[in-house]
C-alpha positions in Angstrom: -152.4 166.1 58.5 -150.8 165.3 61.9 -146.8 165.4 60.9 -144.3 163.7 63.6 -144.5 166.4 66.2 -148.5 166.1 66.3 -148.2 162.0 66.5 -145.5 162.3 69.3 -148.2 164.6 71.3 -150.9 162.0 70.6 -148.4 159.5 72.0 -147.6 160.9 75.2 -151.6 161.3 75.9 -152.1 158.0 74.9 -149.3 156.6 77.2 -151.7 158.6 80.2 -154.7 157.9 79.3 -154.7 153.9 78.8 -151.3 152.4 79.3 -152.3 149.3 81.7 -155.9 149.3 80.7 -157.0 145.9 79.3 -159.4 145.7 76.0 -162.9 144.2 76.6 -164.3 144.4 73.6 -163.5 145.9 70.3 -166.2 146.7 67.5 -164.7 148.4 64.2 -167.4 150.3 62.4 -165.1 150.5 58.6 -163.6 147.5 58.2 -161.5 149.5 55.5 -159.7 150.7 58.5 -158.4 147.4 59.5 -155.1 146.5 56.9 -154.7 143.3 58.7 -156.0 140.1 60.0 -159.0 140.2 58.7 -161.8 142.1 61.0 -162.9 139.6 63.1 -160.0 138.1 64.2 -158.6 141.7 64.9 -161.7 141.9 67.5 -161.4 138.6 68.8 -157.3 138.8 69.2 -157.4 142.0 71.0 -159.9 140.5 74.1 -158.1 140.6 77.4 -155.1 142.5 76.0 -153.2 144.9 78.2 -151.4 148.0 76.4 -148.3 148.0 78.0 -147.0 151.3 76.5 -147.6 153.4 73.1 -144.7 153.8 70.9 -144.1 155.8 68.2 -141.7 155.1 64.8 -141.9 158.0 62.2 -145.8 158.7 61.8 -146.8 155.5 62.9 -147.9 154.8 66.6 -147.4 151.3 67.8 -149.3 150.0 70.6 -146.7 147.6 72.8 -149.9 144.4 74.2 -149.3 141.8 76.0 -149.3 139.1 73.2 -149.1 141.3 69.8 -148.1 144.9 68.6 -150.8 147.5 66.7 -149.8 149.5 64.3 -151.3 152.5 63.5 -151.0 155.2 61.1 -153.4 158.6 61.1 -153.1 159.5 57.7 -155.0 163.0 57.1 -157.4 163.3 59.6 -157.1 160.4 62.2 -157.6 161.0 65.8 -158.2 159.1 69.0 -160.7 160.1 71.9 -160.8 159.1 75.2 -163.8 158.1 77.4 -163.9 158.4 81.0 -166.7 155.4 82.1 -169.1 158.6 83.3 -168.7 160.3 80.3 -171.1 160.1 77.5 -169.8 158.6 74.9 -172.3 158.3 71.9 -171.2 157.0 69.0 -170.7 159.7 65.9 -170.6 158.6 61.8 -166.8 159.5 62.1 -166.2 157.2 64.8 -164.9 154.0 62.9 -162.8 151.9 65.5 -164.1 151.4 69.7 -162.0 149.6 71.8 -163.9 149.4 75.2 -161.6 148.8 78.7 -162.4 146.4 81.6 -162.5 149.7 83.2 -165.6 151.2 81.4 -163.2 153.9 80.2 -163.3 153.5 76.0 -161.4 154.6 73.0 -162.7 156.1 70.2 -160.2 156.0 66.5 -162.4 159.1 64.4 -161.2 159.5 60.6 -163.3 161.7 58.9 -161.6 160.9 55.4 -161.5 156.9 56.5 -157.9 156.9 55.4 -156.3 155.4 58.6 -154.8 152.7 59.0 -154.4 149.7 61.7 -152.8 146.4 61.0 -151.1 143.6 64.6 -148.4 142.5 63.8 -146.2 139.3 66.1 -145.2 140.4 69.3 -141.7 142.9 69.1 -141.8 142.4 65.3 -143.8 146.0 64.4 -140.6 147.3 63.3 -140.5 144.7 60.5 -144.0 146.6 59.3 -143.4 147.3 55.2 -144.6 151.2 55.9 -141.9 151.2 59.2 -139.1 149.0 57.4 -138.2 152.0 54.9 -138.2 154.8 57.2 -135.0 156.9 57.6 -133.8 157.6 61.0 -135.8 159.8 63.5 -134.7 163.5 63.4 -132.8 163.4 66.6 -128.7 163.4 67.1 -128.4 160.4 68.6 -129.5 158.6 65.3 -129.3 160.9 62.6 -126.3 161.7 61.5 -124.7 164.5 59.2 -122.2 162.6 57.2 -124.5 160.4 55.4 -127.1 163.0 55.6 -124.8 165.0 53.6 -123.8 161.9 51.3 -127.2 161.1 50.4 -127.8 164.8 49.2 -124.8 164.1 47.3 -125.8 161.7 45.3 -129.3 163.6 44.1 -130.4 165.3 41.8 -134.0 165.7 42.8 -135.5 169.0 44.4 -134.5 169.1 48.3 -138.8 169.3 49.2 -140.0 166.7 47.7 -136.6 164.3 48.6 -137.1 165.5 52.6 -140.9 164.4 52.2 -140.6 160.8 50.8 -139.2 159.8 54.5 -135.8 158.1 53.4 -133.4 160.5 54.2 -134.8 161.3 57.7 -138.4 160.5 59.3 -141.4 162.6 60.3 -141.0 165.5 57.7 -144.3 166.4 56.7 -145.5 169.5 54.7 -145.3 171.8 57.2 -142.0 171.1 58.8 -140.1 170.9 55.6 -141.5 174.0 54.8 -140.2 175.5 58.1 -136.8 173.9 57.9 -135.9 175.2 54.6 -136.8 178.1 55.8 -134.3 178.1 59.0 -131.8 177.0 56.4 -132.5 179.6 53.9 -132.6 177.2 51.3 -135.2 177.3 48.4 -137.7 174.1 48.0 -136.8 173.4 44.4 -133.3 173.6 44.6 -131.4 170.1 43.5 -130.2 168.3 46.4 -126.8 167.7 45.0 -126.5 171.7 44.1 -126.4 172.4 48.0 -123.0 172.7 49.4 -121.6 171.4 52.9 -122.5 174.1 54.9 -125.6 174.7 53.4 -126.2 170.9 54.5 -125.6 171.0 58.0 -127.4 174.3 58.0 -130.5 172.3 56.7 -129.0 168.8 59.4 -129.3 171.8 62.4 -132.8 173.5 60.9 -134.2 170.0 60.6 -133.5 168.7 64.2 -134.6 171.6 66.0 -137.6 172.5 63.6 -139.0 168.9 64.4 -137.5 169.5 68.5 -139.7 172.7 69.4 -142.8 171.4 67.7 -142.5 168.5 70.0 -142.0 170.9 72.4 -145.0 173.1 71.5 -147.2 169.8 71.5 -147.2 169.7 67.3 -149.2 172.6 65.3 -153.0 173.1 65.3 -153.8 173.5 61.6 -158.1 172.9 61.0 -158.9 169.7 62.9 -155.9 168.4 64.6 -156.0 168.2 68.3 -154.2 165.1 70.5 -155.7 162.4 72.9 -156.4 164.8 75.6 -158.3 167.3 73.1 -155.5 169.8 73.5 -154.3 171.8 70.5 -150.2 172.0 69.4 -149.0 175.8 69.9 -146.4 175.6 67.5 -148.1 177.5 64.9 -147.4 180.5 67.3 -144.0 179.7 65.9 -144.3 179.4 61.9 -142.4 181.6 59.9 -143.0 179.9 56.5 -145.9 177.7 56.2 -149.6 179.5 56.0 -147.5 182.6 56.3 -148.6 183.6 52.3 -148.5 187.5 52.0 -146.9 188.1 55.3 -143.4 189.7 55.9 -140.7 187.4 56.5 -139.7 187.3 60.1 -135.9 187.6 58.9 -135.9 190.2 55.9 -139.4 191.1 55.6 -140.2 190.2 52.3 -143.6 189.0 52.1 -143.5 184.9 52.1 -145.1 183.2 48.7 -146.9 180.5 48.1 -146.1 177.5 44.5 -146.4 174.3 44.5 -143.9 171.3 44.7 -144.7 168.1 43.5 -148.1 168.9 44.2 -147.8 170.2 47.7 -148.8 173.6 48.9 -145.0 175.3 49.6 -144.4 178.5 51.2 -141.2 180.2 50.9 -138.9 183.7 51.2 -138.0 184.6 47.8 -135.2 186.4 49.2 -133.9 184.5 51.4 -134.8 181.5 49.9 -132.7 182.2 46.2 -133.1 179.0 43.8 -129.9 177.8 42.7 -129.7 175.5 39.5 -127.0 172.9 38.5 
């Protein structure tokens, strides 16, 4: 699933690829894919439409036109491709969403599972989306912040995984990212939030915001499928010390890392550097 890191990298390719292209025509294969208006008026709006730039808020990329914003979230396995007007660019079963430039340069939304989604929103109002409305801050000093950070832990009882997941507390933690951070903090995935103490907190603050920092850095992590707008694949995975790392010594102690499951999720741990601590 592309986490934060992997939709940052798709942004920044985007933003190269087709900011200042205007849409011809746009023909949506899965009308499933489209949350909102209904499909044809989601063609017919997007005609003559320049993209002005590519944002990005959490997960979600949001697509700044000249009249209206489109949202869009990747879900498991989304992925855009991009067409050069010499290129060949033949149509596959997993290509669900074409939008076709004045250019002759196209782009291509692929979704192998279909779970993507893309909804326009009013012109500037994308961050008033439902999905974007309840998204904690991005994991980056500026806006994130310890103190309430740490209050919000405080007031928990909830295992720290599954309560760095849900997106509240801070945006653009997926599986893999969590995993590393607790890691970097030495803190166990199913301890209670409000069990951690303040230095174990801003331990996890720090591990968060420069786990999340040098996977941006290392364009995301290439796990299976993922690969950004320009076909490139992250590197961070060069870099994992927790996740998919089941069997191997810990980089820190050397205790082979193990893999349970949290709240249904894959988790990959040090069980000595990682001790659980109850109430």
């Amino acid at each position: 699933m592309p986490e934060l890191p992997e939709v940052e990298t798709v942004r920044k390719g985007l933003v190269r690829l087709i900011q200042g292209k205007t849409i011809e025509k746009v023909t949506v294969r899965w009308p499933r894919i489209i949350e909102s208006p209904e499909v044809t008026q989601f063609q017919t709006l997007l005609i003559g439409q320049t993209i002005e730039d590519v944002q990005r808020r959490g997960k979600f990329l949001i697509f700044k036109l000249t009249d209206v914003d489109m949202i869009s979230h990747l879900r498991m396995e989304g992925k855009y491709e991009f067409y050069s007007a010499t290129d060949n660019q033949t149509l596959d079963k997993h290509t669900h969403v074409v939008f076709v430039f004045t250019d002759g340069t196209s782009l291509h939304y692929n979704d192998v599972r279909k779970f993507g989604r893309m909804t326009l929103t009013e012109k500037d109002q994308s961050l008033s989306y439902k999905g974007i409305r309840q998204l904690g801050p991005e994991p980056v000093p500026e806006v994130f912040f310890l103190t309430p950070f740490q209050e919000k832990l405080r007031r928990s009882s909830k295992a720290i995984k599954p309560l760095l997941l849900d997106q509240k507390l801070v945006t653009g933690l997926g599986n893999i990212y969590v995993d590393e951070a607790l890691w970097e903090a030495q803190i166990h995935p199913e301890t209670p939030a409000n069990v951690l103490d303040e230095a174990e907190t801003e331990c996890l603050y720090q591990a968060i915001i420069d786990v999340l920092g040098r996977a941006v850095e290392a364009g995301g992590t290439t796990i299976r499928t993922y690969a950004n707008a320009l076909g490139e694949a992250g590197k961070f995975q060069l870099s994992l010390n927790a996740y998919g790392q089941t069997g191997l010594p810990c980089s820190r102690c050397g205790t082979p890392i193990v893999k349970i499951k949290v709240a249904q999720r894959g988790t990959h741990y040090c069980p000595t550097c990682q001790v659980w601590r109850g109430r």
